[in-house]
C-alpha positions as CSV (number, residue, x, y, z in Angstrom):
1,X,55.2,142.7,75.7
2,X,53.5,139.1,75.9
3,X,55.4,136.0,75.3
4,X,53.3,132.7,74.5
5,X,54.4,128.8,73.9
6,X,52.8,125.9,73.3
7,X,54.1,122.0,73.7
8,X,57.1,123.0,75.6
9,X,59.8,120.6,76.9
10,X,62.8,119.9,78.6
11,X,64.6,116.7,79.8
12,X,61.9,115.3,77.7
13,X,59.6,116.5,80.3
14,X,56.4,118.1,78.7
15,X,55.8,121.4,80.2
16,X,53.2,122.3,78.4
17,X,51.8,126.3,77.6
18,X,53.7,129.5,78.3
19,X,51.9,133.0,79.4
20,X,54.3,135.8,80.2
21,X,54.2,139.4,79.7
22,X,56.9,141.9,80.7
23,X,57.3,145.5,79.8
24,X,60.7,147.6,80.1
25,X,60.3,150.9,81.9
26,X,63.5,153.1,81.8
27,X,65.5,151.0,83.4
28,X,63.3,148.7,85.5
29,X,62.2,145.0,83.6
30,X,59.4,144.3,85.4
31,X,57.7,140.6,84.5
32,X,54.2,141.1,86.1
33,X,53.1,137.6,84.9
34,X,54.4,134.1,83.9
35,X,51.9,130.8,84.0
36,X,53.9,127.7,82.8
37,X,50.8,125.4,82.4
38,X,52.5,122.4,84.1
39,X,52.0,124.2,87.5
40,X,54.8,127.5,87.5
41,X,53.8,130.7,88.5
42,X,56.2,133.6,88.9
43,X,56.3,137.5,88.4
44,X,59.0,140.0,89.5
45,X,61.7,142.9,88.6
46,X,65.0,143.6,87.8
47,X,66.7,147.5,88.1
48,X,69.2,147.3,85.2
49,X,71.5,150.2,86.4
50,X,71.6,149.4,90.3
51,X,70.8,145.9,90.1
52,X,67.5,145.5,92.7
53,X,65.0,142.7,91.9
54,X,62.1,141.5,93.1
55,X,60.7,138.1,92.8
56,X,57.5,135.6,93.6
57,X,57.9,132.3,92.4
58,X,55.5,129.0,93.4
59,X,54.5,125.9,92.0
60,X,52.1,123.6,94.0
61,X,52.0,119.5,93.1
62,X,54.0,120.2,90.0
63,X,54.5,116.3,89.1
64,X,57.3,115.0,87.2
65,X,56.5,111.9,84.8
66,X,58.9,111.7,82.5
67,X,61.7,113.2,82.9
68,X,64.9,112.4,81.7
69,X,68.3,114.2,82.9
70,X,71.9,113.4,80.7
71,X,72.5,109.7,80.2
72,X,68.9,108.9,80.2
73,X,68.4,108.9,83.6
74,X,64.6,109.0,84.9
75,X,63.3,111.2,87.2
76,X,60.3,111.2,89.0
77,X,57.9,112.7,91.7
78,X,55.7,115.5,92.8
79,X,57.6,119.3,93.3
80,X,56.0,121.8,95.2
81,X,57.8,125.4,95.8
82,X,57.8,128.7,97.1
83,X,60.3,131.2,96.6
84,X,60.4,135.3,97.4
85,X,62.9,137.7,97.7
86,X,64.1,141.7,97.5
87,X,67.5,142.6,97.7
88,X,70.1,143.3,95.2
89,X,72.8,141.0,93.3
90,X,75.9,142.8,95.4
91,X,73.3,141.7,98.8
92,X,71.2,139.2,97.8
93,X,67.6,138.7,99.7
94,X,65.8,135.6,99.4
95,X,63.5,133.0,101.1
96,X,62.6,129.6,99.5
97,X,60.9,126.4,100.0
98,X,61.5,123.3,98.2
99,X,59.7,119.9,98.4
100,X,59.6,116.7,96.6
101,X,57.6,113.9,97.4
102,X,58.5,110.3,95.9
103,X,61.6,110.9,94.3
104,X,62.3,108.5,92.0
105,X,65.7,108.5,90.4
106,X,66.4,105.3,87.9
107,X,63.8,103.4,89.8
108,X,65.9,104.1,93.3
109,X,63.3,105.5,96.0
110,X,64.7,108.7,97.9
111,X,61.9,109.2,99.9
112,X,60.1,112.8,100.4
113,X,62.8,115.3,100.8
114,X,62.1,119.0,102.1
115,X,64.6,122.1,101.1
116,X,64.3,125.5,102.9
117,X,67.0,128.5,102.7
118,X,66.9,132.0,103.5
119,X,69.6,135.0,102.4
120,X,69.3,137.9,103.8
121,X,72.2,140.2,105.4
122,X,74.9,138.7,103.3
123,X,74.3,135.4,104.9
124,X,72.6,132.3,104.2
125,X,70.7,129.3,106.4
126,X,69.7,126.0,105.1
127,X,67.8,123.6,106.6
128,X,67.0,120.1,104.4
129,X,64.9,116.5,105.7
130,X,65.3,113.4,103.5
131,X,63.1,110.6,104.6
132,X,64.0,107.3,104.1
133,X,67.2,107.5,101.0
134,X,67.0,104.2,99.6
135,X,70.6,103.3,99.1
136,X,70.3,102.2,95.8
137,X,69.9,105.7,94.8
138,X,73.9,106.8,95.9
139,X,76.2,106.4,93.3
140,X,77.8,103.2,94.9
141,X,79.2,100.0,93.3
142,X,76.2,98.0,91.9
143,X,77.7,95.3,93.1
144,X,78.2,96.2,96.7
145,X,76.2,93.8,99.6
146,X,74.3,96.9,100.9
147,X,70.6,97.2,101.4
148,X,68.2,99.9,102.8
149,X,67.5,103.5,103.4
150,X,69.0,106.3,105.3
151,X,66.8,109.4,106.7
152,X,69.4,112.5,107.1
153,X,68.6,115.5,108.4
154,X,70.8,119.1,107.7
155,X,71.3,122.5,109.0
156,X,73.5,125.2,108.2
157,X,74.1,129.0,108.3
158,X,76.8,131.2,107.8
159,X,78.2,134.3,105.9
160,X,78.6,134.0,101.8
161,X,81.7,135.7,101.9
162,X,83.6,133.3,105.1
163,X,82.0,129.6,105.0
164,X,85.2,128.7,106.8
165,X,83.1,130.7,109.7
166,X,79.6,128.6,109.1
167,X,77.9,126.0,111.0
168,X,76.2,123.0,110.6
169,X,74.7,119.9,111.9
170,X,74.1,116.8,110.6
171,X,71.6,113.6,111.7
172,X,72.4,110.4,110.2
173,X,69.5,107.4,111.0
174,X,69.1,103.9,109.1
175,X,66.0,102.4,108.3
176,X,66.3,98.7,107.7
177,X,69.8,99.1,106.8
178,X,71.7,95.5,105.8
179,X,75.1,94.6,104.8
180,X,75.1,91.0,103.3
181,X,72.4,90.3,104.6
182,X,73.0,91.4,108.4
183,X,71.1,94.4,110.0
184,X,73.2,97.1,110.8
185,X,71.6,99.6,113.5
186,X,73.2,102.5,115.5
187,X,73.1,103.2,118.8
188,X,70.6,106.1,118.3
189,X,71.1,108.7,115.5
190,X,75.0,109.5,114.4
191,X,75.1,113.4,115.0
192,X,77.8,115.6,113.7
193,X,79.0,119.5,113.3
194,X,81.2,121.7,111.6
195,X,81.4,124.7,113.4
196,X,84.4,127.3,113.4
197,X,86.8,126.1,110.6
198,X,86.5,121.9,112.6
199,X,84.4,119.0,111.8
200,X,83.1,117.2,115.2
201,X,81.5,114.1,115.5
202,X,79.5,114.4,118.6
203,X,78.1,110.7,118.2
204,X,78.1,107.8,115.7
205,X,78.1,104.2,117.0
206,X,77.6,101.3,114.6
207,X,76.3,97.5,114.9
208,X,76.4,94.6,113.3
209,X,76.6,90.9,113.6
210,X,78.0,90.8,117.2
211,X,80.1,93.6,116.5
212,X,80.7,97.4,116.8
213,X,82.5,101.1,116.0
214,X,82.1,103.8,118.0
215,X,84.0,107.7,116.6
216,X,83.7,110.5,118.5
217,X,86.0,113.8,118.3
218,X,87.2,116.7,116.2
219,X,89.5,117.4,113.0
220,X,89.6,120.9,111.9
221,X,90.6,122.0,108.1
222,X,93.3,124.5,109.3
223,X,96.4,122.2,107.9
224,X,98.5,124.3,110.1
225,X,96.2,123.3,114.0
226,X,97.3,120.4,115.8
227,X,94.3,120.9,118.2
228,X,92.0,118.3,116.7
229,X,91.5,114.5,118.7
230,X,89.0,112.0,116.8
231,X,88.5,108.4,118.5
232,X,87.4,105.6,117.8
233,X,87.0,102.4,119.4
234,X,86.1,99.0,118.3
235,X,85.1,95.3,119.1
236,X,84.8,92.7,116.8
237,X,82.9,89.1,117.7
238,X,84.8,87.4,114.6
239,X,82.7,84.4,114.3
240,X,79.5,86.3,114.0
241,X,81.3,89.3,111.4
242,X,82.0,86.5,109.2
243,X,78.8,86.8,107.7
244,X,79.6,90.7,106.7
245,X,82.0,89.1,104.3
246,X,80.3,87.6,100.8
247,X,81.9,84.3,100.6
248,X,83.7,83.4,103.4
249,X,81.7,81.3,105.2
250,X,81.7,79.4,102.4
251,X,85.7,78.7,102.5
252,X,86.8,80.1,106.0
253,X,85.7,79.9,109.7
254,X,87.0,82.4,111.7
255,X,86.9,83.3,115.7
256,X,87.6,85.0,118.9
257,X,87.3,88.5,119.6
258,X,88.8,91.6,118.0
259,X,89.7,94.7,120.3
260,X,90.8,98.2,118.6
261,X,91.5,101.3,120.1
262,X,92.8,104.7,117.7
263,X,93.5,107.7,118.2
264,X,94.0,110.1,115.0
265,X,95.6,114.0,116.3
266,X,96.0,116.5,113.7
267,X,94.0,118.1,111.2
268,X,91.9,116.1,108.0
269,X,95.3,117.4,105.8
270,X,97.7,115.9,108.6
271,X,97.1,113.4,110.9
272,X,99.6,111.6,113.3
273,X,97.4,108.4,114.0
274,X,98.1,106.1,116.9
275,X,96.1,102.6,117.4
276,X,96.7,99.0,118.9
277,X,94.6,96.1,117.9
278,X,94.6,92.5,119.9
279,X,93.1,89.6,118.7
280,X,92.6,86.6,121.5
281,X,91.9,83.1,121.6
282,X,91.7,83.3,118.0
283,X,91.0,80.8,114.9
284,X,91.3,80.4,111.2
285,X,90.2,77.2,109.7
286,X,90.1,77.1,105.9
287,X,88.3,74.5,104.4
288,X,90.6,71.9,103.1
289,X,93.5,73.0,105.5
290,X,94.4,72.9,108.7
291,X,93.5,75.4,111.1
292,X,95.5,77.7,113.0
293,X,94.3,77.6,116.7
294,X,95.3,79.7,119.6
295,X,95.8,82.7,118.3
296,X,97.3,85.2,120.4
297,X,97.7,88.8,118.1
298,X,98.7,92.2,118.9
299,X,99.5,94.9,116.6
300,X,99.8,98.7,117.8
301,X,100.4,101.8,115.2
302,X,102.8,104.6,116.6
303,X,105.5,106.9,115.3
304,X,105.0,106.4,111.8
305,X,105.1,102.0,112.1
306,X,103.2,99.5,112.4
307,X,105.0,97.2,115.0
308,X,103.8,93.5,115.1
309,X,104.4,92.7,119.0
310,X,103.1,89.6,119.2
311,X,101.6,86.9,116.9
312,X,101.1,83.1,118.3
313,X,99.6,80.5,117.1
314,X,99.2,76.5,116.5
315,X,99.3,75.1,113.5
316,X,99.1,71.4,112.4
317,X,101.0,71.0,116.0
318,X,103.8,73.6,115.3
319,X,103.9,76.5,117.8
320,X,104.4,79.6,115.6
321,X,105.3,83.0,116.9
322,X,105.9,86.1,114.9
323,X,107.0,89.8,115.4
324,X,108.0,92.6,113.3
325,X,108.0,96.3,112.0
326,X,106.3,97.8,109.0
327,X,107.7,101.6,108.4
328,X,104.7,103.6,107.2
329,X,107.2,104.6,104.4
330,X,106.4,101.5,102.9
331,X,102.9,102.7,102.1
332,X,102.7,104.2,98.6
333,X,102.8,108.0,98.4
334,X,100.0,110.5,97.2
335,X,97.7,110.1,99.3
336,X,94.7,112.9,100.0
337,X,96.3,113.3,103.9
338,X,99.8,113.3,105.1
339,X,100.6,111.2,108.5
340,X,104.4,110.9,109.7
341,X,106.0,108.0,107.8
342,X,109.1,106.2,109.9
343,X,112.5,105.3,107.2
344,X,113.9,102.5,107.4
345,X,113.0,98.5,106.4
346,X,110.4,96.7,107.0
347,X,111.3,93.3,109.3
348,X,109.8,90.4,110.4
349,X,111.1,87.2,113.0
350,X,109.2,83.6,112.8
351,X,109.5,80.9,114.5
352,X,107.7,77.7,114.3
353,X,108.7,74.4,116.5
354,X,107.6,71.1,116.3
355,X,105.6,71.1,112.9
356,X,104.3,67.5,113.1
357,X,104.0,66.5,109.2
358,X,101.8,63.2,109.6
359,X,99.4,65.9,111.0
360,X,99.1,68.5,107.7
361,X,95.9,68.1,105.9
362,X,96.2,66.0,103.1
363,X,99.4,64.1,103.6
364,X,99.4,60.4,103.2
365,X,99.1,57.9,105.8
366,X,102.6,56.5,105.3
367,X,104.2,60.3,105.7
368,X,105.6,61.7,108.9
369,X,108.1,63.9,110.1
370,X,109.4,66.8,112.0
371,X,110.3,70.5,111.4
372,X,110.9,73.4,113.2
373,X,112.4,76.5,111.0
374,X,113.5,80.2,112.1
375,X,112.6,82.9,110.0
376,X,114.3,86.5,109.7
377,X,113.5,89.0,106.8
378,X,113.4,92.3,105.8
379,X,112.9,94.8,103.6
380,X,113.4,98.3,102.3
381,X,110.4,98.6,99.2
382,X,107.0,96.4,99.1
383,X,108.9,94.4,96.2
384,X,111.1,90.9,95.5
385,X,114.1,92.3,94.8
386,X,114.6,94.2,97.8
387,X,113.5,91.2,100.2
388,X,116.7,90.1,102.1
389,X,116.3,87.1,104.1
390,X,117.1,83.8,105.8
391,X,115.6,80.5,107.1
392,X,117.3,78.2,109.3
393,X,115.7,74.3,109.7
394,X,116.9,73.5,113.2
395,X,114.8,70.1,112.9
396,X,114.2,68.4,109.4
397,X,113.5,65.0,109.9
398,X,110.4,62.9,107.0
399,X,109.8,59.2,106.4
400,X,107.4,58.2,103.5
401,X,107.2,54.5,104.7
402,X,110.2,52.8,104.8
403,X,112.3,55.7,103.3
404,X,113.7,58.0,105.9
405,X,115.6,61.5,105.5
406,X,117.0,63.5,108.0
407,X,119.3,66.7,108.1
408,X,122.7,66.0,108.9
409,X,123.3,69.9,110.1
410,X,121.3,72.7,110.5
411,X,119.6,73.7,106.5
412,X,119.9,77.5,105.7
413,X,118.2,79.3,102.8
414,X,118.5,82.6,102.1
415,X,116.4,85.3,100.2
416,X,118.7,88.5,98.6
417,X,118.7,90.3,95.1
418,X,115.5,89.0,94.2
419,X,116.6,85.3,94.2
420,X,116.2,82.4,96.7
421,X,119.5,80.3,97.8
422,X,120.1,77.1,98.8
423,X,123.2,77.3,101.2
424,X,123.6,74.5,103.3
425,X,121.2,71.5,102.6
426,X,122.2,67.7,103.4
427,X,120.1,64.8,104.1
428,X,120.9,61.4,105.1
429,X,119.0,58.3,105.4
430,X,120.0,54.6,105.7
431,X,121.9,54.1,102.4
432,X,121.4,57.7,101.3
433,X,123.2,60.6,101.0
434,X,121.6,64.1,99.4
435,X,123.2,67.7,99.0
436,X,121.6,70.3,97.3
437,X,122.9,74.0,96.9
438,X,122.0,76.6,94.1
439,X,119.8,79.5,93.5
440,X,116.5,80.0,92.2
441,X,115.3,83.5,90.8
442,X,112.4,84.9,92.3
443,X,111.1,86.9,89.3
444,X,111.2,87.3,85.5
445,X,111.0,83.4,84.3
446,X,112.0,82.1,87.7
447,X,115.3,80.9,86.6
448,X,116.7,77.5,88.2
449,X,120.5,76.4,88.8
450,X,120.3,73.8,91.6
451,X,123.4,71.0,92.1
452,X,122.2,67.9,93.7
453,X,125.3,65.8,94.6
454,X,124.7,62.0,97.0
455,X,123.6,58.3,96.3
C-alpha cells in the first residue's frame, strides 16, 4: 500500500510531500518507507497480536520557519533527530537523540538545546543541555525586573514503574543574569540531586549588589521522614540591595547590614522551620520624613512564632524600643506545606521616650513639645476587631507659639471591639482647660462620639 500527500501542514508549518508505503502481513504492519519532504525519514513494524515493533526515525537540519503552536505562538529553529528502537509496548526499547539549534519561542532566544534518552530493561535515562535560556522565554511576569540567560544542564535515570527510586542531577549557571539592573552571579554552578525518594542541594550560592544566599541540604517527599535538614544562610549589605528594589531609591534610603540564619527539618509536605535575623546599626530615611537611625533589630522564628526580641531605634530624637510575638496561626491556612503553627495572640510592647516635636519633619518653627507614649497590644486574628489594646502618654507637653498645652495626668487610649477610646485625656495651659473622652469606630464609616468639655 502507498500513501502520498502534497502541501501538507501543521501549526501552520508547511511540511510539504508525503511518501509512505506499508503492507500488512498476517499480523505484522510493517512501514518499510516514509519521506516527509521537509526533512522526516522513518520506516519500522508493529506485531499486532504480541505487540513487538521496530522503528528508525531521523531527520537532519529540519528547520522550522513558521510555526505556530495554540494562541499563536511562534516557533522557530533548526531540529535534527535520531531515534531507534526494538522492544515491545509491555517492555519498551528505545534510543533517541534530539537537538534544536536557535529556538526561538515568541521572539525569546533559548539557545541550542540537546535531548538524549534511552529505554531499555524497563528503565529509562535522560540526559538534556540548554545553552544560554534567555529568560524572557519562561513564563514569568512581563513585568518582572529580570534580565538574561540561564544554561542548565539534566541527568536522570530510573525504573518506569518506581520514579520515587530515580536519580538525577541538576546544573544551574547564569549568563549575564540582572535583576533591576544589578548583575547577579553565583559562586560557581548551583548543583542539585534527587536521589532515593529526597531532593538535595549540594551547592547554590547567590550574589548581588553587596549581598548574598547560600542553601545547602536535603528535603525528602516521604511526608511521613523527619530526616531531611536544608540550610540556608544569608547577608544583606542594605544600602547597596536597595537597588534590587524598582523604586526605592527613588523615595527611601536604607542601611546597615542584614544577617539570616534558617534552618527548615522535615520533609517538602512538613516542615518545622527555625531562623533568626539581626539587623545592626541600621537606617530608614524616607524622603520627606524623618529618618529612623540606630537601628538595633532581631527577630528569630521557633516553635511555631515569630518572636520580635528586640527592635531599637531613634526617631526625630525619641528612643523607641519594641518587642513582641507573632503565632504562626495567624498566617492564613491552605498552604501547599504544613509547618507547626503556635495558638494563641499575637502581642506587641512599644515604647518611645523623649519624642522632641520641634524636631519632626515638617512642623512649624513656632511648634515644640514633648512626648513619650507606652504601647501594649494584642491580638487573636490579622483583623480590627479583634485588636485589643492600650497607649499610655507618660509626657504630653506642645506649645504653638505663645499657646501652651500640657497633660494634667497620665492620657490613656484604648483599642477593643474594633473601636478606639479616649479614656483619660486632659490638658491645661495658662487660661485653658481641655477634656476629651469618647470612642471612635475603627471600621464601617468610622463612626465618631467624642465629648470635649474646658474653657
Amino acid at each position: 500500500m502507498t500513501i502520498a500527500g502534497s502541501g501538507l501542514t501543521a501549526y501552520s508549518e508547511s511540511l510539504g510531500a508525503l511518501d509512505a508505503r506499508a503492507e500488512l502481513d498476517g499480523k505484522q504492519v510493517r512501514l518499510s518507507d516514509l519521506r516527509l519532504e521537509k526533512g522526516l525519514q522513518a520506516s519500522g513494524a508493529y506485531h499486532l497480536e504480541s505487540g513487538a515493533y521496530t522503528i528508525e526515525a531521523q531527520a537532519a537540519q529540519m528547520r522550522i520557519e513558521r510555526m505556530e503552536l495554540p494562541g499563536r505562538v511562534p516557533v522557530r529553529g533548526t531540529l535534527t533527530f535520531a531515534a531507534s528502537g526494538a522492544g515491545t509496548v509491555s517492555d519498551p526499547r528505545l534510543n533517541a537523540k534530539l537537538s534544536v539549534a536557535g529556538l526561538t519561542v515568541q521572539g525569546a532566544e533559548y539557545g541550542a538545546i540537546e535531548l538524549a534518552a534511552v529505554v531499555a530493561n524497563r528503565a529509562a535515562s535522560i540526559q538534556m543541555n540548554a545553552g544560554a535560556t534567555d529568560l524572557r522565554a519562561l513564563p514569568l511576569p512581563a513585568d518582572l525586573p529580570l534580565r538574561g540567560a540561564i544554561r542548565a544542564a539534566l541527568e536522570g535515570q530510573g525504573e518506569l514503574d518506581n520514579w520515587r527510586k530515580a536519580t538525577a542531577t541538576l546544573r544551574v549557571e547564569p549568563v549575564g543574569l540582572e535583576w533591576n539592573k544589578q548583575a547577579v552571579t553565583t559562586e560557581g554552578p548551583i548543583l542539585a540531586e534527587f536521589s532515593s525518594g529526597t531532593v538535595q542541594v549540594k551547592q547554590a550560592r547567590v550574589m548581588a549588589a553587596g549581598s548574598s544566599v547560600a542553601v545547602t541540604g536535603s528535603l525528602p517527599l516521604d511526608a511521613k521522614s523527619t530526616d531531611g535538614l536544608l540550610t540556608v544562610q544569608g547577608e544583606v549589605d542594605l544600602a547597596r540591595a536597595a537597588a534590587l528594589i524598582p523604586g526605592w531609591q527613588d523615595s527611601l534610603t536604607v542601611s546597615g547590614r542584614v544577617a539570616m540564619a534558617a534552618q527548615v527539618r522535615g520533609n517538602l509536605a512538613k516542615i518545622d522551620p527555625t531562623a533568626t535575623l539581626s539587623w545592626r546599626d541600621g537606617t530608614i530615611a524616607p524622603k520627606g520624613f524623618n529618618p529612623v537611625s540606630e537601628i538595633q533589630l532581631e527577630v528569630q522564628l521557633k516553635d511555631g512564632a515569630l518572636l520580635l526580641e528586640r527592635l531599637e531605634g531613634t526617631w526625630a530624637k525619641a528612643r523607641i524600643e519594641a518587642r513582641g510575638e507573632f503565632p504562626l496561626t495567624l498566617v492564613p491556612a491552605g498552604l501547599p506545606v504544613e509547618f507547626p503553627r503556635k495558638q494563641g495572640p499575637a502581642s506587641l510592647t512599644l515604647d518611645a521616650r523623649g519624642l522632641d516635636v520641634s524636631a519632626i519633619e515638617g512642623v512649624p518653627e513656632n511648634t515644640s513639645g514633648t512626648v513619650s507614649l507606652h504601647v501594649e497590644a494584642e491580638a487573636a486574628k490579622g483583623d480590627l476587631e479583634s485588636l485589643k489594646a492600650r497607649a499610655t502618654f507618660e509626657e504630653l507637653r506642645v506649645r504653638v507659639g505663645e499657646f501652651a498645652l500640657e497633660q494634667t495626668e497620665k492620657s490613656t487610649l484604648t483599642a477593643a471591639d474594633g473601636a478606639a477610646l479616649i479614656e483619660s485625656l486632659s490638658l491645661a495651659g495658662p487660661g485653658t482647660e481641655l477634656t476629651l473622652r469618647g470612642r471612635v469606630g475603627l471600621k464601617g464609616e468610622y463612626p465618631v462620639a467624642v465629648r470635649a468639655a474646658g474653657n
